[in-house]
C-alpha positions as CSV (number, residue, x, y, z in Angstrom):
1,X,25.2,-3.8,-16.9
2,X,22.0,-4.9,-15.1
3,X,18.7,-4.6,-16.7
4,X,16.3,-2.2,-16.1
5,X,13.3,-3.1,-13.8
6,X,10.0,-0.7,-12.2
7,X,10.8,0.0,-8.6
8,X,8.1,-0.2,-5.9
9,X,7.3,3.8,-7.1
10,X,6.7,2.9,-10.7
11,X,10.2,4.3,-12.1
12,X,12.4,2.6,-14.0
13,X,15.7,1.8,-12.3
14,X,18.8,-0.3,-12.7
15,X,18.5,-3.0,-10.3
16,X,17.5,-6.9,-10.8
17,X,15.9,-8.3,-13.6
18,X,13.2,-9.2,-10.6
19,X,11.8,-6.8,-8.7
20,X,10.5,-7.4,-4.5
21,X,7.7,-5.1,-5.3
22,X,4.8,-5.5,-7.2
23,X,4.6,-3.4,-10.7
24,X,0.6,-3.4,-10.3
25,X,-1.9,-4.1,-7.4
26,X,-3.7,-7.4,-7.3
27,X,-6.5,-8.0,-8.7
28,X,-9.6,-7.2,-5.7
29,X,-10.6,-9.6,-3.7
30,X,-7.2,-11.5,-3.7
31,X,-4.1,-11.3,-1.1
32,X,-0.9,-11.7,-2.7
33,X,0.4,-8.5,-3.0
34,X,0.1,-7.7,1.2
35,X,2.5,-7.8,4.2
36,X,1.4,-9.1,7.7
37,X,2.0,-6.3,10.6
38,X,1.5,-6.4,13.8
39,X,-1.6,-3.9,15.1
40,X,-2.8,-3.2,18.5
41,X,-2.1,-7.2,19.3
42,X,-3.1,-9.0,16.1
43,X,-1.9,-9.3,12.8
44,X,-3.1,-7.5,10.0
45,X,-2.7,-8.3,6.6
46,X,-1.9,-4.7,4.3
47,X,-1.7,-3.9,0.7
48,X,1.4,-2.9,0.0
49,X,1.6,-0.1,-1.6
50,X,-0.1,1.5,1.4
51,X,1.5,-0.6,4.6
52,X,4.6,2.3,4.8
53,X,1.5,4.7,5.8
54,X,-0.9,2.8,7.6
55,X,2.8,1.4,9.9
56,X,3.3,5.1,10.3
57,X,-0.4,6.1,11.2
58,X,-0.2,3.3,14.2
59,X,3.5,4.1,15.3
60,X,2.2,7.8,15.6
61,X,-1.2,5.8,17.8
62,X,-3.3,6.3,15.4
63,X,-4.6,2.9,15.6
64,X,-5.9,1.5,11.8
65,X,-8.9,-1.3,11.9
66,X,-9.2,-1.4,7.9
67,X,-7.3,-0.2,5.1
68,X,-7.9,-1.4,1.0
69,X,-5.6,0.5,-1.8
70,X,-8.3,0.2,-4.4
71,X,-6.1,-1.7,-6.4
72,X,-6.0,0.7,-9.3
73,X,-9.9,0.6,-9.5
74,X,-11.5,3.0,-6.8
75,X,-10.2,5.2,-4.1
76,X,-8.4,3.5,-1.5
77,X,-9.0,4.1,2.4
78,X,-7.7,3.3,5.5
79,X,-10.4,3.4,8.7
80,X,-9.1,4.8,12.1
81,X,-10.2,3.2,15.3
82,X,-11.8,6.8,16.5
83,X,-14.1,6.3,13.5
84,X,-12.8,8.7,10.7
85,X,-11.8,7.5,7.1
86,X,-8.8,8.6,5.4
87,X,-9.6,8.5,1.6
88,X,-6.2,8.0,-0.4
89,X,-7.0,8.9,-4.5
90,X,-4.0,9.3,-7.2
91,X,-3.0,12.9,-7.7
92,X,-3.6,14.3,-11.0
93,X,-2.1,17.7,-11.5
94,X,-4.5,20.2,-13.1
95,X,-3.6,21.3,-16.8
């Protein structure tokens, strides 16, 4: 039986011993944990945990110029090209 390992969503699964996915963000300032995509002609380099939503917000021309997860420390955000900030903070049910 294969071990168990954390998926990208933080659950355990049967799978390999090594997972593609990072269990935690990097530490700030530091790249290792983010994918290249292509963005209104350049690449962009994207945390992620959050390049699945930022791909979708630019497929759906919503064009992204910025985007940080807050690696477990603050409030991530991803900037729009029209100027507004989408603020992306863990949900914590209420009691």
């Amino acid at each position: 039986m294969a071990d168990k390992h954390i998926d990208h969503t933080g659950r355990k699964s049967a799978g390999p011993t090594r997972s593609i996915f990072p269990v935690r963000c990097c530490p700030m300032g530091t790249y290792s944990h983010t994918v290249s995509m292509p963005i209104a002609g350049r690449v962009a380099y994207v945390d992620l945990c959050i390049a699945d939503l930022v791909a979708c917000l630019n497929a759906g021309n919503l064009r992204t110029t910025e985007s940080c997860c807050g690696h477990g420390k603050q409030d991530g955000y991803i900037l729009l090209e029209d100027g507004r900030e989408l603020v992306i903070r863990r949900f914590e049910p209420k009691g």
